[in-house]
C-alpha positions as CSV (number, residue, x, y, z in Angstrom):
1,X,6.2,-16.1,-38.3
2,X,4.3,-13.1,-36.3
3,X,6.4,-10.5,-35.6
4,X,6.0,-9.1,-32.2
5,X,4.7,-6.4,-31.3
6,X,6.8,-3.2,-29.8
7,X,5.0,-1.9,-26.9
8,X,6.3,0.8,-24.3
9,X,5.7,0.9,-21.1
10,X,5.8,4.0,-19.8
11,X,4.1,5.2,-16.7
12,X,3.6,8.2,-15.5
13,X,1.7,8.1,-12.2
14,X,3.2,5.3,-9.5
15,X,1.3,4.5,-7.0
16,X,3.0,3.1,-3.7
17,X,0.5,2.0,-0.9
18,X,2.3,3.1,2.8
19,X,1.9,1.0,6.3
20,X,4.5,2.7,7.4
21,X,6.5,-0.3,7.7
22,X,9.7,-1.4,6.7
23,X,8.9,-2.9,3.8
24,X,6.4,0.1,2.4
25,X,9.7,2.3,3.2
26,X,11.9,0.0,1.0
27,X,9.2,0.2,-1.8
28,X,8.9,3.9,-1.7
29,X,12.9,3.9,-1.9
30,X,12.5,1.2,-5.3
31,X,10.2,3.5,-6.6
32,X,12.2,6.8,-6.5
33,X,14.3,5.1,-8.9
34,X,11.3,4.4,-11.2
35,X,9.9,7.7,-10.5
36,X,13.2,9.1,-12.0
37,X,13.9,6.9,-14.7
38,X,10.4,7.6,-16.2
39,X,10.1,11.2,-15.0
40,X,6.7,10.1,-13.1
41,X,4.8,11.3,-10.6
42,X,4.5,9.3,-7.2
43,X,1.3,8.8,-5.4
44,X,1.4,7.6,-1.7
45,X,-1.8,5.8,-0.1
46,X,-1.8,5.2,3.4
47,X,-5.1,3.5,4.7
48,X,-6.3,3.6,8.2
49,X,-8.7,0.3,8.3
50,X,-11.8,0.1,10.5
51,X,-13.5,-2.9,11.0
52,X,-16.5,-3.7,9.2
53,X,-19.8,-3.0,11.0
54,X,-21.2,-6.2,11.3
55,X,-25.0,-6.7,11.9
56,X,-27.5,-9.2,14.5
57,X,-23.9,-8.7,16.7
58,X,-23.7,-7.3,19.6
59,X,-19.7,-6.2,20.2
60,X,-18.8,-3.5,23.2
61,X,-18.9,0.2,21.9
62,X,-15.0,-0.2,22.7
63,X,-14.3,-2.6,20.3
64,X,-15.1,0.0,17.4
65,X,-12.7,2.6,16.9
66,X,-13.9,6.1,18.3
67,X,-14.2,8.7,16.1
68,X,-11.0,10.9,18.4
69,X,-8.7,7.7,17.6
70,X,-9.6,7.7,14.2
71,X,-8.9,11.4,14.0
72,X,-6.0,11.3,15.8
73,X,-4.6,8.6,13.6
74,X,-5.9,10.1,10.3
75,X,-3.4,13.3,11.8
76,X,-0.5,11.7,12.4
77,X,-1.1,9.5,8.9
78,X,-0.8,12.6,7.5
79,X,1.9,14.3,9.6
80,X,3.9,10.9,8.2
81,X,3.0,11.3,4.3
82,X,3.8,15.3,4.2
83,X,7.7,14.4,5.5
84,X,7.8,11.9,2.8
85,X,6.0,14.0,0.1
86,X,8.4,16.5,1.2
87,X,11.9,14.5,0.8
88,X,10.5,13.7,-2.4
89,X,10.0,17.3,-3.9
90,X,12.8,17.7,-2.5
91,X,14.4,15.0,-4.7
92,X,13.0,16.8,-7.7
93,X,10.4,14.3,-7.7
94,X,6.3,15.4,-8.3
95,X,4.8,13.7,-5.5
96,X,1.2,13.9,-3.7
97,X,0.0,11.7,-0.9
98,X,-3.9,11.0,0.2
99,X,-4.9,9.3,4.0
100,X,-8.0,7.2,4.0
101,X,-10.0,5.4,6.5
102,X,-11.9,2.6,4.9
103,X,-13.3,-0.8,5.6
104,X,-11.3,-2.8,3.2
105,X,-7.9,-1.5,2.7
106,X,-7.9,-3.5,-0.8
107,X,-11.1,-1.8,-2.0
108,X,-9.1,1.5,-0.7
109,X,-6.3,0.8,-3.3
110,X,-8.3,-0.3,-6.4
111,X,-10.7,2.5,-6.1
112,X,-7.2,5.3,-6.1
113,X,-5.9,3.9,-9.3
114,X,-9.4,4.2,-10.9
115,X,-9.7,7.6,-9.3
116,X,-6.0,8.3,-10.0
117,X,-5.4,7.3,-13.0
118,X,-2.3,5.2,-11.8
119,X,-0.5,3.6,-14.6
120,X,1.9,1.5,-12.3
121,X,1.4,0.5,-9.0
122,X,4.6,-0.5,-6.5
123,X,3.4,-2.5,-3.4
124,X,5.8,-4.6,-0.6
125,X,5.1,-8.1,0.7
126,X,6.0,-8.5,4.8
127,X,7.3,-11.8,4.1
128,X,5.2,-12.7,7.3
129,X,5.1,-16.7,8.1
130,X,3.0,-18.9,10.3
131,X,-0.7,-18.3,10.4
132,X,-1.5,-14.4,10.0
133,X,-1.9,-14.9,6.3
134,X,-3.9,-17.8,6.3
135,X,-6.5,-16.1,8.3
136,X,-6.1,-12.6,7.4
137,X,-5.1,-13.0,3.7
138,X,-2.6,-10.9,2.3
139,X,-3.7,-7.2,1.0
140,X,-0.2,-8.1,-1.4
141,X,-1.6,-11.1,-3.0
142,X,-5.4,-9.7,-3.1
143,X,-4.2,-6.0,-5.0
144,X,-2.2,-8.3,-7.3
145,X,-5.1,-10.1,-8.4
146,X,-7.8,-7.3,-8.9
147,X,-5.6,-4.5,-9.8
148,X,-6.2,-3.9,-13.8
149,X,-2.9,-1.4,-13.6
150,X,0.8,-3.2,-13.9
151,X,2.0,-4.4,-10.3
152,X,5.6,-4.2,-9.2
153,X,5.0,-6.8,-6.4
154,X,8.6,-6.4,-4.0
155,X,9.1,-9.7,-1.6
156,X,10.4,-8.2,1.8
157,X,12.3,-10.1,4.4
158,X,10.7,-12.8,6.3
159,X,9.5,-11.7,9.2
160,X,10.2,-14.2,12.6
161,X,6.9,-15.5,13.4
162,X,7.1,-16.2,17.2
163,X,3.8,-18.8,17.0
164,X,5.9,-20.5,14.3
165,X,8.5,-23.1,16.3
166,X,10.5,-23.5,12.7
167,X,11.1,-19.5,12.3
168,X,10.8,-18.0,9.3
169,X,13.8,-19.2,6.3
């Protein structure tokens, strides 16, 4: 018979990927709880995504984000992640948080807990229904996937979908 193996799992820098939503906020609360039980630090990422530039088409300069929107969303990003870095040194928990703008919000993510170091990352589903993740995928489902740290993957509520005539259940 093999014996197994003891292994412990012990991470010591969390990171929890912020929309800003409710969800994100309900992870971030989960993983105060981890952040204390293993005395780890917390990382908060909150992407700002720009659409890809796409070339041979021709879209209005207005579709693009302008460089003052992107600033001014970058600001407040990071108005948002200092209050929360704050409540959570306040907490007695180490805490930093970063703001990005990037093309793929996934790419984003993987590339922190590289850069990072992440042992353990915490990320919310938005239990959304209907079409929007068929089309647009889920960033949940795609981080899960590539990530090549632990996932704590934390289902949400279903959101109603109002182009769905069930509801979400």
């Amino acid at each position: 018979m093999i014996e197994p193996t003891r292994s412990t799992f012990n991470p010591k820098k969390i990171l929890v990927p912020m929309d800003f939503s409710p969800s994100s906020i309900s992870a971030l609360t989960t993983t105060i709880e981890l952040a204390r039980l293993f005395h780890a630090e917390l990382y908060l990422l909150h992407v700002i995504p720009m659409l890809p530039i796409v070339t041979g088409i021709e879209f209005p300069t207005s579709f693009y984000p302008n460089q003052e929107f992107l600033a001014d969303a970058e600001k407040e990003s990071e108005k948002k992640m200092a209050e929360f870095v704050s409540n959570l040194l306040g907490q007695g928990i180490k805490a930093s948080s970063k703001v990005e703008i990037g093309n793929d919000v996934v790419g984003n993510v993987l590339m922190v807990i590289e850069r990072e170091h992440v042992d353990m990352l915490v990320i919310s589903t938005h239990g959304m229904s209907g079409w929007r993740p068929v089309v647009f995928g889920s960033i949940a489902e795609k981080v899960v996937k590539l990530a090549e740290c632990p996932v704590l993957l934390l289902r949400s509520a279903k959101i109603l979908d109002k182009d769905d005539p069930k509801g979400a259940k």
